[in-house]
N, C-alpha and C positions, 0 to 999 in steps of 0.2 A: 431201168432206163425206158422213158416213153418214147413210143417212134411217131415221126411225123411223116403225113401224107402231103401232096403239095398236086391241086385237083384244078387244073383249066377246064373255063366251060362251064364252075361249078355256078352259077347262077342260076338256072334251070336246068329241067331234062335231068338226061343222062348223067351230067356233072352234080348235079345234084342228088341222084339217089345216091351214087358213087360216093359223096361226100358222108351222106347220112350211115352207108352202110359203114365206113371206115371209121365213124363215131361211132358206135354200135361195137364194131370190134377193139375199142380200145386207143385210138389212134387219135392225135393231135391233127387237125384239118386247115391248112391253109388253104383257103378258097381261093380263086381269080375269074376274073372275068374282065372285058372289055366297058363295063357299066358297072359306073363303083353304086348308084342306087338300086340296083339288082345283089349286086353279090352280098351288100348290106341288107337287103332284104331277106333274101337268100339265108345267111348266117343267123338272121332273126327268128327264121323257121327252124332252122337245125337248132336251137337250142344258143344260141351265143358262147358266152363265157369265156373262160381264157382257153376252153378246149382248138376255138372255130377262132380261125382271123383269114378277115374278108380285105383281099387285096384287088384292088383296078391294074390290070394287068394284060394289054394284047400280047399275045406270045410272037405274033407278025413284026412288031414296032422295038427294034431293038433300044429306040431310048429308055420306051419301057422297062427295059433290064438296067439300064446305067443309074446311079445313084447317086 
């Protein structure tokens, strides 16, 4: 069973090494960020693929969470 990570922030900085480090260890990386042409760039660098998915997500804006 692969485990997944799930990294706010990860667009830059800190949420992004974070991301790359839990690529690194094995780990499936759901990205967010409040700027989906960041987190998509963001996921661009980390390698893409079905490993990384790059979600627009404020963790503040609860519509953000409703589907």
């Amino acid at each position: 069973m692969s485990q997944v990570a799930l990294v706010t922030g990860a667009a830059q900085g800190l949420g992004e090494i974070i991301a790359a480090r839990l690529l690194a260890a094995g780990y499936r990386v759901a990205l967010t960020d409040r700027s989906e042409e960041l987190v998509r760039a963001a996921a661009d660098r980390l390698g893409g693929g079905a490993e990384v998915l790059p979600l627009k997500l404020d963790v503040k804006r609860k519509d953000d969470f409703e589907a």
